[in-house]
N, C-alpha and C positions, 0 to 999 in steps of 0.2 A: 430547354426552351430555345437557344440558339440553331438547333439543329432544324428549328419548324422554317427557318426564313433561309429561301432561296436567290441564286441571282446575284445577292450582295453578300458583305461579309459584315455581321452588325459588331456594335465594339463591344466587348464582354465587361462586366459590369467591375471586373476587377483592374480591366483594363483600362476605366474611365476616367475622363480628366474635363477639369472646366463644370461648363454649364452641364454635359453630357452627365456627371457626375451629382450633379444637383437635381435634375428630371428619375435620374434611376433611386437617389434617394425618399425623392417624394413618392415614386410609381412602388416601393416597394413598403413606406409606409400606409399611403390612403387607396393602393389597390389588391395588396395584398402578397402580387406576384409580381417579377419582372415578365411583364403581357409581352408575347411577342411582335403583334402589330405594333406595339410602339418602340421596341428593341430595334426593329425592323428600320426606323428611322432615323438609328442613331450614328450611321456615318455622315447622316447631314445634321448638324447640330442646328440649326432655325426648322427645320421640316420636324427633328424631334420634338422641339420645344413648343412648335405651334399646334403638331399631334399631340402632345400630354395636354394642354392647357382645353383645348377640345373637349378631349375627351373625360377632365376632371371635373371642369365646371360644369357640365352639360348633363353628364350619367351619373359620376359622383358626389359630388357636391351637395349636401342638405339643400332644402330648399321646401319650397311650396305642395312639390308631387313628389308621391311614395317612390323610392327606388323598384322597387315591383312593376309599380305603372311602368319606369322607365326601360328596364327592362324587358318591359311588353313589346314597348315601340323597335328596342334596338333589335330582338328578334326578328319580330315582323318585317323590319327594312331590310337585313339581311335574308330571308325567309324571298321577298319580292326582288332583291338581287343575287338571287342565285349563288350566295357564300354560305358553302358548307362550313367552313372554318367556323365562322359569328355565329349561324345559326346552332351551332353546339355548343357553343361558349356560354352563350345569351339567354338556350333555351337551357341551359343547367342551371344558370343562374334563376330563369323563370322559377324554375320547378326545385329548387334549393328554398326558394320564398315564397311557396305553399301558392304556384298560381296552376301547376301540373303536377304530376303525380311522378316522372321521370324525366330525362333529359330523352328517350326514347318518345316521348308523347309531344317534342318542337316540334311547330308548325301548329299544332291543333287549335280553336278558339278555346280562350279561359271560359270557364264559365262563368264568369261575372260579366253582367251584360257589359258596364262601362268598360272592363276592359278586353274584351273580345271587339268595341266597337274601336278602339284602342287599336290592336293589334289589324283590324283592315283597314285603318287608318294609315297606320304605316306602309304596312305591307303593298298599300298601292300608291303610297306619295309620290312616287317618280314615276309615274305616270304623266303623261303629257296634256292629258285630260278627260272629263267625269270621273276627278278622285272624289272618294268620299268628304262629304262636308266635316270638319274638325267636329270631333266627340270631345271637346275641352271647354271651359271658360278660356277668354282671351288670358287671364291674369297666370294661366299656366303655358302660354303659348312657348315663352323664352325657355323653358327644360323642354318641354315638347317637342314643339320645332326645333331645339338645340341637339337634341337626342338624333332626330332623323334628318338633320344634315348630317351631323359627326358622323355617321354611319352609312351615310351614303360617300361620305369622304373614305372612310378605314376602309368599305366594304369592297373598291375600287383598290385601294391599296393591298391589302391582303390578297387579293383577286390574285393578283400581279405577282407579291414578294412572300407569300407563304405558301406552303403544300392545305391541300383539300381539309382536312381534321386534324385538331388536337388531341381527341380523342377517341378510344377504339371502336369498335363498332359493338353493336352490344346483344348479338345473335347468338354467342355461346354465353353459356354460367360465367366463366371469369370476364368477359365481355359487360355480363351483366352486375357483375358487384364490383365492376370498375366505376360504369355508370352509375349507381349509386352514389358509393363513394363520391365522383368527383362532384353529384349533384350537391351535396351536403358539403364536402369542401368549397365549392362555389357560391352555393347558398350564404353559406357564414362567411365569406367573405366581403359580401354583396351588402350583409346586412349593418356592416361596422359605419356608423358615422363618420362625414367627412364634412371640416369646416369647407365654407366657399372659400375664393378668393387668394389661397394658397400660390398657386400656378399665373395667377396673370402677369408680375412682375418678372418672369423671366423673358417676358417679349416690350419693346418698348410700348408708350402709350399711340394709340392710333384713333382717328373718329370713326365712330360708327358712319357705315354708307347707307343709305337710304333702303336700301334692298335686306338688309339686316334692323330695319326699324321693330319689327316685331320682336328685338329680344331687349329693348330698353325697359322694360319693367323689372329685369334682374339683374343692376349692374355689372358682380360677376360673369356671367354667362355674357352680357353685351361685349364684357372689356376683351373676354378672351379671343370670343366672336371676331371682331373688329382689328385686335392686334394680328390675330394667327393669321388672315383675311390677308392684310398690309405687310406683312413678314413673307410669306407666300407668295404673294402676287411681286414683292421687291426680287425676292430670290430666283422665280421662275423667270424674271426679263432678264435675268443673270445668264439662264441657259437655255431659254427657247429662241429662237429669231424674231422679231413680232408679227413677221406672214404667219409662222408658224402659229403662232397664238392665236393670232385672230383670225385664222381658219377654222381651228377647232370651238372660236367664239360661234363666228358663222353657223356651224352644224348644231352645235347646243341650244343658241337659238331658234332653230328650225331643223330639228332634223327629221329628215326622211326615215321609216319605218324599217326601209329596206337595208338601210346604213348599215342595220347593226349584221343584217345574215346575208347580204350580197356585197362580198368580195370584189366583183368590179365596178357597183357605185363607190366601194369605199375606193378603190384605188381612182376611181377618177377625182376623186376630190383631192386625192392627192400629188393630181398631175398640179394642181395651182403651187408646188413648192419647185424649187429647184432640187437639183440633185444631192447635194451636200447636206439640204436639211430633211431629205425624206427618214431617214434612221427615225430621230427624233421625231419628227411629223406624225407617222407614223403610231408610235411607242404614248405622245401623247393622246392623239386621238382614237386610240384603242382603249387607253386607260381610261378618259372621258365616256365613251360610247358602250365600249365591249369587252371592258379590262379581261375576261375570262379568253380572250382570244390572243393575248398577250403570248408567245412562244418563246422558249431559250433563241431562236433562230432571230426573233426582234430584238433581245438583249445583246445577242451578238451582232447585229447588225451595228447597234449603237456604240458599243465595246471599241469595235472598229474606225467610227468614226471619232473615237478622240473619248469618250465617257467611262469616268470611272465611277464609284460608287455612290460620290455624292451626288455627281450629275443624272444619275437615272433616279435615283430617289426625288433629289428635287424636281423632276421633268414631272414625272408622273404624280407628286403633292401638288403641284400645281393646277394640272390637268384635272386633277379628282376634286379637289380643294373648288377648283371653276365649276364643276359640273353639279357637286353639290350645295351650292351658295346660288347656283339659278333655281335649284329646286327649292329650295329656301325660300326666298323669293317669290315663287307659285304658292307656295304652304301657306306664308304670311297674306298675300292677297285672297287665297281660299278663306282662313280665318278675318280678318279684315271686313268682305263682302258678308259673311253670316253674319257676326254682329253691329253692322252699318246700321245705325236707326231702330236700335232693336232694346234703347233702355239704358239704362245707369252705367250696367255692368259692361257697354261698348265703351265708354267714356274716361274707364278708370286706368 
């Protein structure tokens, strides 16, 4: 599993100490595996702790919607961000819990209408606009929308610090009773219950912001929300400059289309940094916009100016962490506006 994360050097679970040791404890009881995307985390010990609690409360965690449903979404979002990684991982787990037939058939609609409506739901949440209206009750919005930010946060992440696939391709015979196998091993893993609220106490208490109102109906999922949020955003003023930050705010809020595939609107936006902080400038607003365009050649750039491990993992949880709590934000007002005046069930 260490071998999948590039870039940085994660800390191996035998070598853990601290809180690091406390996160790999839980990840190896309530997810089954030491997951690489969050191993990945782990020479920055708050970017760990606020990716476990994420991604427990949110996709793990008993609750209201079926793991499957959840499931559905986390595909779908990775499916719409172009992570081969997730979309393997996610669509085994799909198709472990009877919603596809193999980890070979990720991407396809479930045949259940709710959740194929589900699954384009996600798949085009980061979208800037004409997403689909919410296929959910509001009362499920907080695993929902909790689901497809985490994964617009990881999918940005892994983008970045892990290789293409965890697993192999599946065009020959042992190819294919690999994927089998890991379907059914993922399946059963997917399906073990997980108490809530485990994970929030490893980050202090924080308020919820306005812009994460829509996950107050599920404590757990708000608390983790809301800590990892403020944990994040503490640590990233740690190591971005705040031009830097607030350039990449700038473009999140309004970005241009072209950002993501023309190389010199991107660099013009980057002439607004000085020289010292373009590495980083750079390294964040990639991770934000186009993590897949991320190169060893940007890692080294930053290497150079002074960054070691912890500092690139934190640059770019920050950047990811920003990018997916505005699309939060759009999700929770998408749902919000459909059920405005629409009855009891807007109310509850």
């Amino acid at each position: 599993m260490l071998t999948h994360v590039r870039h940085v050097t994660p800390v191996s679970p035998r070598a853990a100490t601290g809180s690091v040791t406390e996160v790999y404890r839980q990840l190896a009881t309530d997810f089954g595996v030491y997951a690489p995307p969050v191993l990945l985390h782990s020479p920055a010990p708050v970017a760990l702790r606020a990716c476990w609690a994420l991604l427990r409360e949110t996709l793990l965690a008993d609750g209201l919607v079926s793991r499957r449903a959840k499931e559905v979404v986390a595909e779908a979002v990775s499916l719409g961000n172009r992570c081969p990684y997730c979309v393997d991982v996610h669509g085994a787990a799909v198709a472990g819990l009877g919603s596809h037939g193999s980890r070979s058939s990720a991407g396809r609609q479930p045949a259940d209408p709710y959740l194929a409506a589900l699954a384009e739901w996600g798949r085009r949440s980061g979208e800037p606009s004409h997403r689909p209206a919410p296929a959910f009750p509001i009362a499920h919005a907080p695993e929902l929308i909790g689901v497809a930010v985490v994964f617009h946060y990881l999918n940005r992440m892994v983008s970045v610090f892990l290789q293409e696939s965890p697993l192999p391709v599946t065009s020959d015979p042992i190819g294919k009773l690999v994927d089998r196998i890991a379907t059914r091993v993922v399946g059963g893993l997917a399906s073990v219950g997980v108490p809530p609220g485990r994970s929030v106490d490893l980050l202090p208490p924080a308020a919820i912001p306005a812009e994460l109102r829509w996950s107050r109906r599920q404590p757990h999922v708000a608390a983790a929300l809301a800590r990892s949020v403020s944990a994040l955003h503490t640590a990233g003023a740690q190591v971005l400059p705040e031009r830097t930050r607030t350039l990449v705010l700038t473009l999140l809020a309004d970005p241009p289309a072209a950002t993501l595939t023309a190389g010199r609107l991107f660099d013009a936006a980057l002439t607004a940094l000085p020289a010292d902080e373009l590495p980083f400038g750079r390294l964040a607003l990639l991770t934000a916009l186009a993590p897949y365009r991320v190169t060893a050649a940007d890692i080294a750039a930053c290497r150079a100016a002074g960054a070691d491990d912890r500092t690139l993992i934190t640059a770019a949880a920050w950047a990811s962490l920003t990018a997916a709590q505005l699309i939060g934000a759009k999700l929770g007002n998408d749902l919000t506006m459909r059920w405005e005046g629409s009855g009891p069930e807007a109310k509850r």
